[in-house]
Each structure stands twice: as structure tokens, then as C-alpha cells.
N, C-alpha and C positions, 0 to 999 in steps of 0.2 A: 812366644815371639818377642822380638827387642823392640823396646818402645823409649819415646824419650818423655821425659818433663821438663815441663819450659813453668816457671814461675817469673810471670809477667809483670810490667807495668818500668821495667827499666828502658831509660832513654839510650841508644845506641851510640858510641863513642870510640873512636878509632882509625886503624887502617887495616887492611886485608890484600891479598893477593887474590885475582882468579886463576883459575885452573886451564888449561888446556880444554880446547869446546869438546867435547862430548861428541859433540853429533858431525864435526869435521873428521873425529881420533876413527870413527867407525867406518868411515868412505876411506879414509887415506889407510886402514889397515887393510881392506883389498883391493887398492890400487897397486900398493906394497907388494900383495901377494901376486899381481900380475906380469910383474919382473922375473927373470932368471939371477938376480946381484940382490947381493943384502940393501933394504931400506932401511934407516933409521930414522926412528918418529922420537923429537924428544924436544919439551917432555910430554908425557902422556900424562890423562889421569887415571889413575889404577882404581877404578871402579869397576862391580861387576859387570855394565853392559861391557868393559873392555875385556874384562877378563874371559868372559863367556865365548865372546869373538874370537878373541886367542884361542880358545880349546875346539873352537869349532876348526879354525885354520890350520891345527896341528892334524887334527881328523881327517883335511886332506892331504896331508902332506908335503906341508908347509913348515919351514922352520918359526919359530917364535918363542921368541924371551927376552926378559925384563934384566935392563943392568941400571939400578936404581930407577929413575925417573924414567930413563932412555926404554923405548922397543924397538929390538931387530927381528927383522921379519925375513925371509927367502924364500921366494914360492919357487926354487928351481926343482925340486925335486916333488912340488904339488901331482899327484897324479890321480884321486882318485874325485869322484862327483856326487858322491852320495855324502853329505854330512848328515849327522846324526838326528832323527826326526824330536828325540825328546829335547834337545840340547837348543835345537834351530827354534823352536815354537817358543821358546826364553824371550827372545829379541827382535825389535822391527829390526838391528841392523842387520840382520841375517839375512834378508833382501837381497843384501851386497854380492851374496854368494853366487845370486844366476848370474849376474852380466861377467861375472869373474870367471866362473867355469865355463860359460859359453864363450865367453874372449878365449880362455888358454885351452880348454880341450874342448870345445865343440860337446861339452854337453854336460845337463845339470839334471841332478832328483833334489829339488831343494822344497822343504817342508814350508808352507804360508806362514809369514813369519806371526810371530806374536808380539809383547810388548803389555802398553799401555790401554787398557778399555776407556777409549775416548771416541769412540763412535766410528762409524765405517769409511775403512783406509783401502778401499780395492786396488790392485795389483793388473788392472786392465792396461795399465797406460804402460805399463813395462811390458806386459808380454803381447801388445799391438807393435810396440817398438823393435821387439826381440822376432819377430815374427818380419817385420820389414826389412832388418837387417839378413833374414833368410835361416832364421830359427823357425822350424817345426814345435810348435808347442803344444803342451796339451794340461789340464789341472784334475788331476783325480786323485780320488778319496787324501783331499789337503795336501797335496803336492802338486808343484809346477815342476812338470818333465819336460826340457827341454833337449832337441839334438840338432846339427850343425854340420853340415860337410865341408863348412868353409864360410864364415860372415862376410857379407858384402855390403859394401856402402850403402845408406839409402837417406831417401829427404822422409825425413817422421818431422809430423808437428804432435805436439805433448798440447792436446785437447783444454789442460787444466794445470797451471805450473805446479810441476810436481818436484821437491826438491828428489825424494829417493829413486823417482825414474827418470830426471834426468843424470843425475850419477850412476846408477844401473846404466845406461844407455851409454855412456860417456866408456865405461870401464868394459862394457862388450865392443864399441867402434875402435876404441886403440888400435888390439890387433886384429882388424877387417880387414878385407881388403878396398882402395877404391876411397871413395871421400863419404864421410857422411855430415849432413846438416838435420841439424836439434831447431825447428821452428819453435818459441814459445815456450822458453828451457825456463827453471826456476831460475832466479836471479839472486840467490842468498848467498852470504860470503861462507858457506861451508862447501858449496859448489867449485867456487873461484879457488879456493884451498885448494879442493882434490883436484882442480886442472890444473893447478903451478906445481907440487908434484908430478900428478903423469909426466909432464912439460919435461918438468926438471931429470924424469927416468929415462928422455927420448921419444914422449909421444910427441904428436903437433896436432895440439886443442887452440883454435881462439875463437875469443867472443866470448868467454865465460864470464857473468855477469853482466851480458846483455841480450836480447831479446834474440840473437841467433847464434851458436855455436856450429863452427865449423871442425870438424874429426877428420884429418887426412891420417890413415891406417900406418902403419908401421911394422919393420917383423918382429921385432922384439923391446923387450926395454928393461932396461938395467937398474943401478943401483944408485941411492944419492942419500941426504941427510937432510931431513925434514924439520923446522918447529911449527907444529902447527897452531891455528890461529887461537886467541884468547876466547873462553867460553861467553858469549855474549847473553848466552840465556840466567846464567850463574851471574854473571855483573848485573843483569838487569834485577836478578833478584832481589840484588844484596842493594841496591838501590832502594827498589821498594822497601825493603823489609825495614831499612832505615826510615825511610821517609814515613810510614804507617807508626813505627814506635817513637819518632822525634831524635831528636840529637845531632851530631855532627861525624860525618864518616867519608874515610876517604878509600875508594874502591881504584887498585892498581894493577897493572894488567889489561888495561882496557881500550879499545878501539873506538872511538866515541861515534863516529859515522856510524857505526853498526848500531847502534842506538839512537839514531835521530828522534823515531817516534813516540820513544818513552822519554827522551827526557824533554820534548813538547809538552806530553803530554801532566808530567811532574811537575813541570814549572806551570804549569797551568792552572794545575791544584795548589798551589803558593808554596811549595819545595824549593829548595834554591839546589841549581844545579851548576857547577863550574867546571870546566874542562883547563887542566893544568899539564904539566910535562909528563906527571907518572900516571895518568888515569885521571878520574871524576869525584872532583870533594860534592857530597850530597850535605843542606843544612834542613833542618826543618823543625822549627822551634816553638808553632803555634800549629792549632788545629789544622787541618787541609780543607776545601771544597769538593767538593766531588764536583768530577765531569763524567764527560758521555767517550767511551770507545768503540771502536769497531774493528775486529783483528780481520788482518789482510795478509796476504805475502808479501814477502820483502820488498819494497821499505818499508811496507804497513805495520802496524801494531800486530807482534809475533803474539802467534797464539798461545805458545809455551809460557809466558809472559801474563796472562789474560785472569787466569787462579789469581793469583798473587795480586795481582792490581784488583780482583775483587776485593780480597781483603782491606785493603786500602780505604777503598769504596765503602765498605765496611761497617765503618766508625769517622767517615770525614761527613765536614757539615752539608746539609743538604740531598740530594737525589742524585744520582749517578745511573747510566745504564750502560750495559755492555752488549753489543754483539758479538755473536759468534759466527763467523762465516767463511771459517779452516776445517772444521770439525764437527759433528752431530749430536757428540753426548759428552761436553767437556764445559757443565755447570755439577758434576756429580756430586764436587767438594761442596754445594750449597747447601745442601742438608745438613754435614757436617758444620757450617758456619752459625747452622739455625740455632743447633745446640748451645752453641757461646750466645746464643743474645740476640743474634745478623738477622735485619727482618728486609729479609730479599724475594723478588715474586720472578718464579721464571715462565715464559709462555714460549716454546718455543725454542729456537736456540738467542732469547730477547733473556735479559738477566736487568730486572731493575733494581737497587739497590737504596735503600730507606737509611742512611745514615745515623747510628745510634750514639749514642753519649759515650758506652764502653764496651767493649766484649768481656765474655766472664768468661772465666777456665772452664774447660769439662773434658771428658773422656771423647777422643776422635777416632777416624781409620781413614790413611789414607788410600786411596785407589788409584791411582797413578803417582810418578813422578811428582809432576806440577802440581795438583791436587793437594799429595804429601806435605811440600815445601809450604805453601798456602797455608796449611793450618800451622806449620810450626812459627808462621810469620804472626798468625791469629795468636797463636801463645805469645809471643810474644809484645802483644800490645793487649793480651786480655787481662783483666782484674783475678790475682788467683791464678791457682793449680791447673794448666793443659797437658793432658797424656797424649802423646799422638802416637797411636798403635802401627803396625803392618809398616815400618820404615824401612824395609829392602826395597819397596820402590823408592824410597828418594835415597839410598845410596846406589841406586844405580847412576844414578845421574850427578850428584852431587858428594867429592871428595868430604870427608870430614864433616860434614857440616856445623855439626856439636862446636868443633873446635874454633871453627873461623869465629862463630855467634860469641864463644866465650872470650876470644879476642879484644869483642867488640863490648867488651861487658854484661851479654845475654846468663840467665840464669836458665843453662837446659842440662839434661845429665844424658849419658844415654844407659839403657839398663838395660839387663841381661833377663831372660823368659824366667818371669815368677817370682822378679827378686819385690821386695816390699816397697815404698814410694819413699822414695829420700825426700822431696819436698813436701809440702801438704799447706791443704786451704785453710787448715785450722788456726784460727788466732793462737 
């Protein structure tokens, strides 16, 4: 497997671009698909979660391809409902697929998606919704079968803000018939994304980004030219990962309201944080303090966000604690922190964090995404040699990442299965 080495202890210095969000590119590639006219999304980030999505939406009979940055998508000729069960179990975005086949044909075999092992993500709240809009549904041996003789409007309230069921929900009411109402819809700007596309394809969504969405149904929808919104999880990163190794950086590309609660929470810990015309210069030139979080839904402190800010936590002075309260099993990267030095006690989903002098390099693995990133942030503010092994989960999520770090003056490499350690901890 590809692993990278990060040799530690440089202060970060520079500027960077983010990427296209991730988690907007995979809603608005089957909203895309829910048109009869070509979409263009541009740009995208060409990571695997996208690419994987692509192969799925070609499997029903979708058009899709990449003209540099740009993807055109055509779901006019989509015709079949069975995507492929090894292919779908890759990806949470692959969710996207029921509300997309039950909007355009009245019926889905769509495999429980997969993804990241961060603790249990049930799928109840989309198919109470797909079931109100007047989907028969049923889940066996890992498959959500669903059939339709026609979606009808209905009033669903989303028990628990769900960002993936309320876009599942949003991308089956398009073409309903009849009005539907989203009581208690997530509120995050990758939501509000995917309803200013439909919008813009011919659907009529409002209320997106606030506590009710209205669905008036439509027959079809067409074609239009998307950019969709900057990755706010990747700037949050690249914020921390600054602010934990020191230095000066300026992060471009960025929506700063999508970050309210990090960068309270940064300046809090004595980070200097400034919002200018191209994005957010981050400074941070002495120790940090640790404070206390607690991740929420949007506006709150993103969970995706939460890894990373341990790190932080880390090595700043003092005691820090984290809540978890998105997710059930998303402190797994602690272990892997213990290894560098990190003397962190978890009970629960409570994560206290004991502030140490340095972290020290050692061999890791990440298991998620966010997890992944997290330690390569630890490399880089640990004393010495960090190998961060299993890195296809952070390029799912994250273009390049090697490259932007080396931008910023990071010493990481990324290396091919079995090659020998180009850096090393030996004097």
C-alpha cells in the first residue's frame, strides 16, 4: 500500500487554493443525473469518492466525463436501477442513488452504502421519507429495494438533521407529484448547493438552509452549468494543520460564514485569524491553549473537523476536551495519536486531551478520511519520522494533499508499496 512520510517540526508558510467540497460534488452529481439535458459541474475535485460515483452513474445509464477540471453528466438515457452491489458498498455517496432512481424511474436495488467506519449512520430516516412520499420499501440481505407507481407529495419531518436524507429526500420530491414539505431538514451549505442547481435545472426548492423546505414537484428538468461551493471541510483543515505546526498561511478559496465555529474556536486558542478578499490568512506564532469542543450540525463545530482539532489539542498548553455528538466511533485516530506521545483518555464518545510538550514521529494507519488527515497534521508538528500508512482514505477526500503541504513548505513524500523510507529519524 501507498503511505506517506511527513518529517516534522517545520513551521507552515504560504498560500493554497481549496478544492471544490467533496461532499456538495457527490449530491450535485445525482441531481445532475436527474435531468434529461447535459449538467456541468465545474470544477470538480477528481478524487476517488468522485470517480467512483462516475462509474456508478455510467452503470445506469448515465452519461459522464471529465473535460479537464469540468464534469458533464446526462442522465437522459439513465435506464437501469440496479447499480453494482461491489462498486456501491465503496461510498456513503452512493445513498444518492435511491432518491435519484426513485425520482426518475419509480424504482431502486441500491446496495447500503459504505464509506468511512465512524460509528452507526442508519438509513431509517430516508426510507421513512421514501416510504411517505409513497415508496414501498423494503431492506434485505444489504439492499434498499425500493418501487413507486408514481411519488406524491408529502409533509415528512427528518426526526434528526440529516444532511444525506435530506438531499435523498429533496432529489426524489423534484419529480413528485403535488408539494412536498422537509420539517427539520439539515441546514449545511452543501444542502443549499444541491437546491440552487435543481433550482437552476427547473426544479422549485425553497427554504433550503432553513428549518423548512418546500418541494413543489415538476415534470422534468433540464440542463445548466454549476461551480460548486468551496470544500469547507479541506479549508478547515488546512487552517488547523497551520495553526497546530505555527507559521503564517493563507488559505484561498474560502467562504468564511461556513466556518464560523472554527475559526471562534482558533482564535480562542490564541491563533490569529483574518478574513481578507481572497480567503483566510491564519497566523500562529507561539504555543496555543487548548479549549473545550463540542461537534453539532451546522453551524456547530463540523464533525469532519473534530480529528484534526484533536491534534491540535494535542500538543497546545493545557487540557482540552472534545465531544462527540455526530457520531459513535469517530476518536479511533486516538490510538494512533498515543503512538506519537498524545496522552488522551476517551470515555465514551468524551475525548480529554492532556496537552504535551511534542509529538514524536512513528508508524500510523489511517481508518477514515478525517482520521487519515489528523495524523498527517500530527506529522507534521511531530519531532522526527511519521509514516501514515492506508492513505486511499484521505485521497478520497482530499486532492493532492502531498502537494498543497509541500506548497506550504511541509516535508511529506508520498511512496509507492514497498519502496524503502526516503526520510529517516536517524541523526
Amino acid at each position: 500500500m501507498q503511505r506517506f512520510e511527513i518529517q516534522g517540526g517545520n513551521a507552515l508558510q504560504g498560500s493554497l487554493e481549496v478544492s471544490s467540497s467533496k461532499n456538495s460534488t457527490l449530491a450535485l452529481m445525482a441531481a445532475a443525473a436527474l435531468g434529461t439535458e447535459e449538467v456541468i459541474l465545474n470544477p470538480v475535485p477528481q478524487i476517488s469518492d468522485v470517480l467512483t460515483l462516475s462509474e456508478l452513474l455510467r452503470s445506469l445509464g448515465a452519461s459522464v466525463r471529465f473535460e479537464e477540471n469540468a464534469l458533464l453528466i446526462n442522465g437522459a438515457a439513465l435506464d437501469r436501477y440496479q447499480p453494482p452491489y461491489e462498486i456501491t458498498r465503496k461510498i456513503r455517496g452512493s445513498v444518492y442513488l435511491a432518491g435519484l432512481l426513485l425520482g426518475r424511474l419509480g424504482q431502486a436495488e441500491v446496495a447500503l452504502p459504505g464509506g468511512d467506519e465512524i460509528g452507526s449512520r442508519p438509513i431509517d430516516q430516508h426510507i421513512r421519507g421514501f416510504q411517505a412520499l409513497g415508496a414501498e420499501i423494503t431492506v434485505e440481505h444489504g439492499m434498499l429495494i425500493g418501487k413507486s407507481r408514481g411519488l406524491r407529495g408529502a409533509n415528512i419531518f427528518i426526526n434528526r438533521s440529516s444532511v444525506g436524507a435530506t438531499i435523498n429526500l429533496m432529489l426524489a420530491a423534484c419529480l413528485a407529484s403535488g408539494v412536498t414539505i422537509l420539517e427539520n431538514p439539515a441546514r449545511e451549505p452543501e444542502v443549499i448547493d444541491t437546491a440552487v442547481l435543481l433550482n437552476r435545472m427547473g426544479a422549485k426548492i425553497r427554504g433550503a438552509g432553513t428549518t423548512r423546505i418546500r418541494i413543489d414537484g415538476v415534470a422534468k428538468l433540464s440542463g445548466y452549468e454549476h461551480a460548486p461551493i468551496p470544500d469547507r471541510i479541506e479549508a478547515g483543515t488546512f487552517l488547523i494543520a497551520a495553526a497546530a505546526a505555527g507559521g503564517d498561511v493563507w488559505v484561498t478559496n474560502v467562504i468564511p460564514d461556513h466556518l464560523r465555529m472554527l475559526i471562534a474556536k482558533l482564535r480562542e486558542a490564541g491563533a490569529g485569524v483574518i478574513e481578507t478578499e481572497n480567503g483566510l490568512r491564519i497566523t500562529a506564532r507561539r504555543k496555543l491553549r487548548a479549549v473545550d469542543v463540542d461537534t453539532d450540525v451546522y453551524p456547530g463545530f463540523a464533525t469532519d473537523l473534530q480529528a484534526p482539532f484533536g491534534v491540535l489539542l494535542a500538543q497546545a498548553a493545557g487540557t482540552g476536551i472534545i465531544r462527540e455528538n455526530v457520531f459513535d466511533n469517530r476518536f479511533r485516530y486516538v490510538d494512533e495519536l498515543r503512538r506519537m506521545g498524545a496522552e488522551i483518555k476517551v470515555e465514551h464518545e468524551t475525548a480529554v486531551f492532556r496537552g504535551v510538550e511534542r509529538l514524536s514521529g512513528a508508524p500510523v494507519d489511517a481508518t477514515d478520511i478525517r482520521a487519515g488527515v489528523a495524523l498527517v497534521i500530527a506529522g507534521l508538528v511531530a519531532e522526527g519520522l511519521t509514516q501514515v500508512f492506508r492513505i486511499e482514505h484521505i485521497d478520497r477526500g482530499y486532492v493532492s494533499i502531498e502537494k498543497k503541504l509541500r506548497q506550504l513548505g511541509a516535508e511529506i513524500q508520498r511512496m509507492p508499496p514497498g519502496a524503502a523510507p526516503v526520510l529517516s529519524n536517524n541523526p
